[in-house]
C-alpha positions, 0 to 999 in steps of 0.5 A: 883175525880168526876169519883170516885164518882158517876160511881163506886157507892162510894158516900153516907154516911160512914158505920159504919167501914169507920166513925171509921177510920175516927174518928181515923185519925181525932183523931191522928191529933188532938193528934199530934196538926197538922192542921185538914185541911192539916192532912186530905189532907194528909191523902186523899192523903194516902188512897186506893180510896173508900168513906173514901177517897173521905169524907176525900178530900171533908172535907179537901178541905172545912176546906181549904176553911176557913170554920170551922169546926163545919160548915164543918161538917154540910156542908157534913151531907150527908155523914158523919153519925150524931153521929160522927159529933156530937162528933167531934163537942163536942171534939172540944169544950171541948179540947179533940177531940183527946182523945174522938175520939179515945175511940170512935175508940177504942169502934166501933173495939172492937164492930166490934171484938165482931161482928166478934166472933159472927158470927164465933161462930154461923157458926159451930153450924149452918154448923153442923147443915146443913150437918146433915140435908143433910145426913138425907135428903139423908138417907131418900130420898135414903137409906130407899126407897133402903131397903124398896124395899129389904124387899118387894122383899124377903116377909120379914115383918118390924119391927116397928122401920122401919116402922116408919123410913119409914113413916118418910122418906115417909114424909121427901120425899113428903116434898122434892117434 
């Protein structure tokens, strides 16, 4: 347990995603009506290794301890995050851990949902964007030098549309440098 710890860098508070599951695993014992303390040393048991674990452990080897649990929670302040202490605390002394816990669950994955959307929403626009960038980069630095070359070597004057294209590849190549 204490090599999981410190060596791999997996102590600390959870992340906002860890802090959900754990809501979550908190709520369905509390749905289920089993013992907090039992259901998280369970649970603990269960999960991959990781800081999720390891809170899960830490917080079922103190409510095993005696300790209640609003008290527990206060104990292991350094790693799980205060919004979420705070409303294990006001579920459990309204009855509804369980239900609040769970919206609460519910809301951070369509948060983290939304989340994800958004990022796969703004990649194409901005992948587009830098592989038209690239290929007027190219165009510039390459082609236009290239063609410019062609008209000189045969005495051929440029129109102005491509004396213009040339001053901005002259700009687009001293920019470059």
């Amino acid at each position: 347990m204490s090599d999981s710890d410190g060596a791999s860098g997996m102590s600390g508070r959870l992340t906002g995603h860890e802090a959900a599951d754990l809501s979550s695993q908190i709520a369905g014992l509390a749905r289920a009506g089993l013992p907090l303390a039992q259901g998280l040393a369970a649970l603990g048991e269960e999960m991959p290794r990781g800081r999720l674990r390891t809170s899960i452990e830490k917080l079922a080897r103190t409510l095993e301890s005696g300790i209640p649990l609003e008290q527990a929670l206060k104990t292991h302040e350094s790693s799980i995050p205060p919004h979420l202490r705070g409303l294990v605390i006001a579920g459990m002394r309204s009855g509804e851990m369980g239900d609040l816990l769970g919206r609460f669950s519910d809301y951070v994955s369509i948060g983290a949902e939304l989340k994800r959307k958004l990022w796969l929403s703004l990649a194409y626009p901005a992948l587009t964007a830098g592989i038209a960038v690239t290929l007027f980069s190219l165009v510039c630095l390459v082609v236009v030098s290239q063609f410019e070359m062609i008209y000189k070597d045969f005495n051929i004057p440029l129109p102005r549309a491509t004396q213009a294209l040339v001053v901005v590849s002259r700009a687009v190549d001293s920019a470059w440098v």
